[in-house]
C-alpha positions as CSV (number, residue, x, y, z in Angstrom):
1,X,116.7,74.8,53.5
2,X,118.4,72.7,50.6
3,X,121.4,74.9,49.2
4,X,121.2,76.1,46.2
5,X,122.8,74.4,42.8
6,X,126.3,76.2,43.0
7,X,127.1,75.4,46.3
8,X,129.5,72.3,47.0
9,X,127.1,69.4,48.0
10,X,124.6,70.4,45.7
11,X,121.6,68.8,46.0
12,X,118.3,69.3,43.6
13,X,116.2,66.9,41.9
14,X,114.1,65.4,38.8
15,X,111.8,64.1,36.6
16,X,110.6,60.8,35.1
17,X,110.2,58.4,34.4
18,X,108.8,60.1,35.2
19,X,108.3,59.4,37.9
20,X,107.3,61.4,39.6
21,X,107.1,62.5,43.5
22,X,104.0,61.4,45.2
23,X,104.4,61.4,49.1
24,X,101.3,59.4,50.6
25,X,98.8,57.7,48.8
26,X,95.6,58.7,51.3
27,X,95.9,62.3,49.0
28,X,94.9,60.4,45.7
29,X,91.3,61.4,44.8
30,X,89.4,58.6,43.8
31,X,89.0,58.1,40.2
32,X,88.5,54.7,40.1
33,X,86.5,53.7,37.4
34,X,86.5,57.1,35.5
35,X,86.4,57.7,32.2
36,X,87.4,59.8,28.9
37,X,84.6,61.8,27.9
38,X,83.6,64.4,25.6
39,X,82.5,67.9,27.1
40,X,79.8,69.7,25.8
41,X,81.1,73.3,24.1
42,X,78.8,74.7,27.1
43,X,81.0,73.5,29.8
44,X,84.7,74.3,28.2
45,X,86.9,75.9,30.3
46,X,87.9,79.4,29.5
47,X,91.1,78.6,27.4
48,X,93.0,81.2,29.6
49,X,96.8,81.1,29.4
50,X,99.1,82.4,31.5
51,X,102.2,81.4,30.1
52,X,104.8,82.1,27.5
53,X,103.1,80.8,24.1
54,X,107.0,80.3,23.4
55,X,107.5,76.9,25.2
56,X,103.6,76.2,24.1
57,X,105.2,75.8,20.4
58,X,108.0,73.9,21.8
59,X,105.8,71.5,23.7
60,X,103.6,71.0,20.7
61,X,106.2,70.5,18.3
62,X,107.6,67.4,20.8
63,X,103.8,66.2,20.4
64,X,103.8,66.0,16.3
65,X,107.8,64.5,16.2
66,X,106.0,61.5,18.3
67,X,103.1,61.4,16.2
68,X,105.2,61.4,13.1
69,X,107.2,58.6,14.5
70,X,104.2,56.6,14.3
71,X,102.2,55.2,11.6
72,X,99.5,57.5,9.8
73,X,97.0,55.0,10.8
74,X,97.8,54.2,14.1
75,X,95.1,54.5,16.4
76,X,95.0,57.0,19.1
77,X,91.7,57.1,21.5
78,X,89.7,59.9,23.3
79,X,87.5,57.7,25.3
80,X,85.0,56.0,22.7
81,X,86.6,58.6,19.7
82,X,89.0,57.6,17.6
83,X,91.6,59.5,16.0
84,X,94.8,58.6,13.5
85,X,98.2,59.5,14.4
86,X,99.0,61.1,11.2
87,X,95.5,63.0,11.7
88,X,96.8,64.7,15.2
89,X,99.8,65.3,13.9
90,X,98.3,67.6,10.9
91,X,96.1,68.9,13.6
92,X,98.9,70.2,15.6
93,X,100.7,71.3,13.0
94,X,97.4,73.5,12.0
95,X,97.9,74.6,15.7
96,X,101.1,75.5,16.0
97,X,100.9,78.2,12.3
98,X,98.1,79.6,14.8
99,X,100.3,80.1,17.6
100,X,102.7,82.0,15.5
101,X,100.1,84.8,15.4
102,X,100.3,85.5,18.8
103,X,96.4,84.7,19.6
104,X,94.7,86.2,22.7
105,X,92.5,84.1,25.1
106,X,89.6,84.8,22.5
107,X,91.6,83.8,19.9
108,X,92.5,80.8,21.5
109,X,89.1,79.3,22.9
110,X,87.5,80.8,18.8
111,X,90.2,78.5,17.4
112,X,89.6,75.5,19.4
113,X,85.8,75.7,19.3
114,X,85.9,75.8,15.2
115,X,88.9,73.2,15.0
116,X,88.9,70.9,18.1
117,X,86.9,68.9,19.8
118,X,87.7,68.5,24.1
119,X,87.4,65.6,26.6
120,X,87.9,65.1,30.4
121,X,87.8,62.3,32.7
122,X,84.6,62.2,34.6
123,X,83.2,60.1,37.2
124,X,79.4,59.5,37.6
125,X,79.0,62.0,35.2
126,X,80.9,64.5,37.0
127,X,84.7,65.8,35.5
128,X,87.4,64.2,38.1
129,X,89.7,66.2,40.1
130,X,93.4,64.8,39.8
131,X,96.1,65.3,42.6
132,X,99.1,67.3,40.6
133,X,102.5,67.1,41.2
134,X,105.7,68.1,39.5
135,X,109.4,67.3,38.5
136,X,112.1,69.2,37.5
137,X,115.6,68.6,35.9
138,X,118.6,68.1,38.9
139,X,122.0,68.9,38.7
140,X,124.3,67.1,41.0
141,X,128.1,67.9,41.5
142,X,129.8,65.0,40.3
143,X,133.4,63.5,39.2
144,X,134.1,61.1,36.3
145,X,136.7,59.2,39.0
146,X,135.9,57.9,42.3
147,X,137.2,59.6,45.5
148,X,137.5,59.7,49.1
149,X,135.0,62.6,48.5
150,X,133.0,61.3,45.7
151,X,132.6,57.5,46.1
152,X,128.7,57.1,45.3
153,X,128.3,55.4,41.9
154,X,125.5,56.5,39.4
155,X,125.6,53.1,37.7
156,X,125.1,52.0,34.5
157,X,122.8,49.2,33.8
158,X,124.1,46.1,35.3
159,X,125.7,43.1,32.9
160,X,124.0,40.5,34.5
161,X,120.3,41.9,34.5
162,X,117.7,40.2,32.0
163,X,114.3,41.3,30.7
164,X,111.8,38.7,30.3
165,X,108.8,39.8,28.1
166,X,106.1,37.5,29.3
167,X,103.9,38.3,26.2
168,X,106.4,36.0,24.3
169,X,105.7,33.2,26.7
170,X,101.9,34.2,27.1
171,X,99.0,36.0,24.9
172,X,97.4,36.7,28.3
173,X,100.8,39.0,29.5
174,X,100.8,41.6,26.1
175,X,103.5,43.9,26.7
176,X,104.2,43.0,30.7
177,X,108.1,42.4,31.4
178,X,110.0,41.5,34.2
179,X,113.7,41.9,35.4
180,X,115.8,40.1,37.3
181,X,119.1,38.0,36.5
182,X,120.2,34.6,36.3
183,X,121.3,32.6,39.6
184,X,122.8,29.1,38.2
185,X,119.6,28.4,35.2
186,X,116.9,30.0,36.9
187,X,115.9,33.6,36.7
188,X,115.7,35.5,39.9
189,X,114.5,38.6,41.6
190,X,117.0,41.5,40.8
191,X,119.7,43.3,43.8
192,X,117.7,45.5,45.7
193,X,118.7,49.0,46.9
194,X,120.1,47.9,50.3
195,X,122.3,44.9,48.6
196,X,123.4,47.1,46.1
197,X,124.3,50.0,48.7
198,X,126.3,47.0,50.7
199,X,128.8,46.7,47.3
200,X,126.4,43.8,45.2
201,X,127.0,45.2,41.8
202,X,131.1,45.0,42.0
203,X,132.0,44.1,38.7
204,X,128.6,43.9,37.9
205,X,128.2,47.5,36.4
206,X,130.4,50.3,35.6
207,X,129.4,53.6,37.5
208,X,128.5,56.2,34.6
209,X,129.3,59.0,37.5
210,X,130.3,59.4,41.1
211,X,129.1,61.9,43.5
212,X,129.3,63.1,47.1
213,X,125.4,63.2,48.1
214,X,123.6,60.0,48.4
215,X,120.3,61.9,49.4
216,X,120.8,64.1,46.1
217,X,121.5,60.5,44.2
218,X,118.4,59.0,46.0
219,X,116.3,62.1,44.7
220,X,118.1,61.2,40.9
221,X,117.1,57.9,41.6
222,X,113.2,58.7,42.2
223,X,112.9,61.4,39.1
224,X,114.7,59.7,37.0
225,X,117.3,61.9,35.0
226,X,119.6,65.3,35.1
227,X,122.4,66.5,34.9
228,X,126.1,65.6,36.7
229,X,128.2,69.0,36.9
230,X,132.0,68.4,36.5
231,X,134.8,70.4,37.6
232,X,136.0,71.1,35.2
233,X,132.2,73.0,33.9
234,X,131.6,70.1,31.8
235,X,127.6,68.2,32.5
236,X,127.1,65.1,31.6
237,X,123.3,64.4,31.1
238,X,122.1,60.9,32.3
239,X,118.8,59.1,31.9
240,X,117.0,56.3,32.8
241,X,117.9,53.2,31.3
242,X,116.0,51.1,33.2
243,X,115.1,49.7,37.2
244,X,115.8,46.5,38.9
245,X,112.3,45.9,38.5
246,X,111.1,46.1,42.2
247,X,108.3,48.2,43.5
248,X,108.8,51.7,44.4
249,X,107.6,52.8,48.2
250,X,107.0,55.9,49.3
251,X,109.8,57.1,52.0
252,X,107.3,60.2,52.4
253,X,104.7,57.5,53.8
254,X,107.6,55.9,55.9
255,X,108.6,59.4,58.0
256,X,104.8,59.8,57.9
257,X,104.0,56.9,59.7
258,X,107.1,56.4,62.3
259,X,106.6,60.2,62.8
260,X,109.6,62.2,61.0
261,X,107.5,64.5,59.8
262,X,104.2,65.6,59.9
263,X,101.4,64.8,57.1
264,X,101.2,68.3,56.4
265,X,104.6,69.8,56.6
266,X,105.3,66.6,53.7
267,X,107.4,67.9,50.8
268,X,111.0,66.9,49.0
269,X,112.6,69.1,50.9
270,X,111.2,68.5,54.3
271,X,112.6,64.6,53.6
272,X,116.3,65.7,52.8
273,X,115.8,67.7,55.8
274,X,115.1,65.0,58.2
275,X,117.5,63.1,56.5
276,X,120.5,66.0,56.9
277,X,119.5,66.1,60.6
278,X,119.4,62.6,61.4
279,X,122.1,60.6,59.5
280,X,122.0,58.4,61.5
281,X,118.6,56.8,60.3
282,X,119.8,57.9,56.4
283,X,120.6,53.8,55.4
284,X,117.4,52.7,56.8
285,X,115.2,55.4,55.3
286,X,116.8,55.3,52.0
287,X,116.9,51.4,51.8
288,X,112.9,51.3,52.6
289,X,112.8,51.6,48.9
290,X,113.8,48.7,47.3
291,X,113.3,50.2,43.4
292,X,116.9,51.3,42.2
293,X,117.4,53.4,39.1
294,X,120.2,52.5,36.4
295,X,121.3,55.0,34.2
296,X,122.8,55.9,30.5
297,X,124.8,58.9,29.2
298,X,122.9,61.1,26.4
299,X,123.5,64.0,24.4
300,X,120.3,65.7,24.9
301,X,118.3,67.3,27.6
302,X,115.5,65.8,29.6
303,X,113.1,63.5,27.6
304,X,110.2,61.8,28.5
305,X,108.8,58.5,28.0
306,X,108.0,59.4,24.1
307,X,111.8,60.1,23.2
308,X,110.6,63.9,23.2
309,X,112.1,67.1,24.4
310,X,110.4,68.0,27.4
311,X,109.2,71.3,28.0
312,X,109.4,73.0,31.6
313,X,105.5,74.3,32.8
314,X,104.5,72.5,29.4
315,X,104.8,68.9,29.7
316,X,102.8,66.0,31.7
317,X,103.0,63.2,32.6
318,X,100.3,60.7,32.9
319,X,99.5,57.0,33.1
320,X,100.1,56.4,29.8
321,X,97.9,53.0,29.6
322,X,94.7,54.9,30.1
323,X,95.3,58.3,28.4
324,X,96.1,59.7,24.7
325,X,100.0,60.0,24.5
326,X,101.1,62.9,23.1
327,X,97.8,64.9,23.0
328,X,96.9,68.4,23.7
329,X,95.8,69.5,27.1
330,X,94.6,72.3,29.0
331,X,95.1,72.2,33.2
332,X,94.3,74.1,36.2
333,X,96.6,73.6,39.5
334,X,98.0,76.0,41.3
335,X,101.4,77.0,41.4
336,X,104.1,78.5,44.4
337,X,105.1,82.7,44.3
338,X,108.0,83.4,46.5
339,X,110.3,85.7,48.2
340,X,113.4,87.0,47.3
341,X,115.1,84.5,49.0
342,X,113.0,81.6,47.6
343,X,111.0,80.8,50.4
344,X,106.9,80.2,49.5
345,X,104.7,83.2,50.1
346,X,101.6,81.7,49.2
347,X,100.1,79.7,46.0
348,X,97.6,81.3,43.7
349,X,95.5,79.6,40.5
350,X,97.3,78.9,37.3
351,X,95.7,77.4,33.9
352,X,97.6,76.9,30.6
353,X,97.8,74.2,27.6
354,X,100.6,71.8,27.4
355,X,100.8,68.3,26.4
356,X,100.7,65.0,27.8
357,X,104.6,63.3,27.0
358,X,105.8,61.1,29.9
359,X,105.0,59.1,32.5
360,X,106.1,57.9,35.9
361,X,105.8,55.0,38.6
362,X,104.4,56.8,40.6
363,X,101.9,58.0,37.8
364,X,99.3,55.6,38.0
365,X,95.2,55.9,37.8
366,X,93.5,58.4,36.4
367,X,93.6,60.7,39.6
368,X,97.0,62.0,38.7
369,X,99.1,63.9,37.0
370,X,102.8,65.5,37.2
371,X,103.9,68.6,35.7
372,X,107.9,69.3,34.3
373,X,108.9,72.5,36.1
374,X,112.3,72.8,34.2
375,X,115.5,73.4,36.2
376,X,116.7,76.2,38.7
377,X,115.8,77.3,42.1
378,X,112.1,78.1,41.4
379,X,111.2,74.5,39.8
380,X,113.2,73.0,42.4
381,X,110.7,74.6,44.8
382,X,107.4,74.3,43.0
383,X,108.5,70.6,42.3
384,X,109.0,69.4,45.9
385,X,105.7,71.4,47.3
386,X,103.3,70.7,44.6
387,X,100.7,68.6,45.9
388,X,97.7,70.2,45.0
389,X,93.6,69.5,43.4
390,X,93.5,70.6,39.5
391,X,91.8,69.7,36.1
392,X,92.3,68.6,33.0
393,X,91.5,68.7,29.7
394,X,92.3,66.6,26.7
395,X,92.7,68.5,23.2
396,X,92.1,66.8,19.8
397,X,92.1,69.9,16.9
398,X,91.2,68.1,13.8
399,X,93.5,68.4,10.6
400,X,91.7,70.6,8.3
401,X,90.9,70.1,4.9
């Protein structure tokens, strides 16, 4: 069992970029070719929540602060609709003076059907099912100096590493970027994870952090952000800055297929696990994932790809290329109960609204989608065992008069 947060060692683990945990790709439904489409009022879901309309306000008013970043005009599609930025944003607002009455489900599903308008991805005319996962927010014991003790570096993005926008060389690239750095006058592949483990970024970049774990750092590496605990009781909060640019793979799929651990026993936890009881094959599991993670100090709490709060049990992310960023949603997953002592009893049914405000790597398709758990023991657990079918829903409530 991982120990929990206040032990020495601590290990837990996060979001992003999302990113975003997906073990092995042969879960992925298949949603290839799938599409945004309206649903009929006939076939709505029932609009039940089972969550604290509290954090449903909070996730919502992250939603209009990105909207309101925007210009009123921008476009914003839901499948073959079109929508304005500024129009969503005086939708939601519309939404969130509703929320303050403290609606029931009736309430709720009345409001939408008179104000809103809903769309799903289907397939062949059928809605898709995606494969949900989650993130939380980690917090790793760390030290501001390096010792014998703490002497892994959560670095800070590298001098030497360029970004190469190949739209500005290209029409046919729009918005496609690589990194690497220069070797002599050419432009090469960035330091991957194992090169950079073996001491390649020495006066290269200047470790934001050190810590004691290089499991819990991998974890850090893979969500994305958290939270470095001090001695002292000061956190520092660090976020993704950006990558070396290299592919992420799946160590999951790795144990998977030399036969760590079994398809089915598959979670976060069952990785550090085999890690912990085999150190022995830690470098070469690790270093099967070339994608390294560089990181920068802020002054807020965990934000997603929009440069908004995000909300724990509230916030998504999806592949932002292919779906509405920032809107409304409605899902149904299922979540972990447990013991006293945190094992999992069993997972029943959960459906709520939140909103769709980051992304991930891993995050890719329209077959999935990860869900923010927060921080603590709980999300921890719910974040490293969530694997499961769901729905989803996307929300447009129109701005009024």
């Amino acid at each position: 069992m991982i120990p929990p947060i206040k032990q020495v060692a601590v290990f837990s683990v996060v979001f992003f970029v999302s990113v975003f945990f997906l073990w092995f790709a042969d879960s992925v439904p298949d949603a290839s070719a799938a599409g945004i489409e309206k649903v009929p009022v006939d076939q709505w879901p029932a609009f039940e929540d089972d969550g604290d309309l509290r954090r449903l306000s909070d996730a919502v008013s992250g939603s209009i602060e990105y909207y309101e970043r925007l210009p009123d005009d921008r476009p914003v599609s839901f499948g073959s609709d079109r929508y304005t930025a500024g129009g969503l944003a005086a939708g939601l607002r519309r939404f969130m003076t509703f929320l303050e009455t403290g609606p029931g489900a009736d309430e709720l599903r009345a409001f939408i059907r008179e104000n809103g308008a809903v769309y799903t991805r289907k397939k062949d005319g059928r809605p898709v099912t995606l494969l949900f996962t989650g993130y939380f927010e980690p917090e790793i014991a760390g030290r501001l100096e390096r010792c014998d003790t703490f002497r892994y570096p959560v670095y800070g993005r590298p001098d030497d590493l360029v970004v190469v926008r190949l739209a500005d060389f290209s029409a046919g690239c729009d918005e496609k970027t690589l990194v690497g750095r220069l070797n002599g006058k050419e432009v090469v592949p960035y330091f991957e994870r194992g090169e950079i483990d073996d001491g390649a970024l020495e006066g290269r970049a200047d470790p934001v952090a050190w810590v004691s774990d290089p499991v819990a750092l991998f974890f850090l590496h893979v969500q994305g952000s958290g939270r470095i605990a001090l001695e002292d009781g000061r956190h520092i909060n660090v976020h993704y800055d950006i990558s070396n640019g290299l592919p992420y793979k799946s160590i999951g799929r790795y144990l998977i297929d030399r036969g760590g651990v079994a398809a089915a026993d598959m979670s976060m936890q069952a990785i550090a696990d085999y890690i912990r009881n085999n150190p022995e094959e830690k470098k070469d599991i690790l270093q099967h994932n070339p994608r390294y993670i560089f990181f920068k100090k802020t002054k807020h709490d965990v934000r997603g790809s929009l440069n908004v709060a995000l909300t724990p049990e509230r916030s998504v992310a999806l592949d932002q290329r292919i779906s509405p960023s920032g809107a409304l949603l409605f899902i149904k997953s299922q979540k972990p109960v447990c013991d006293a002592s945190g094992e999992i009893e069993k997972w029943v049914g959960f459906s709520r609204f939140a909103a769709n405000q980051d992304a991930g790597s891993a995050i890719r398709g329209p077959g999935r989608a990860d869900l923010f758990w927060g921080s603590g023991e709980y999300a921890q657990t719910a974040a490293g065992h969530m694997q499961h079918p769901g729905s989803l829903y996307f929300i447009a409530i129109l701005p009024g008069e």
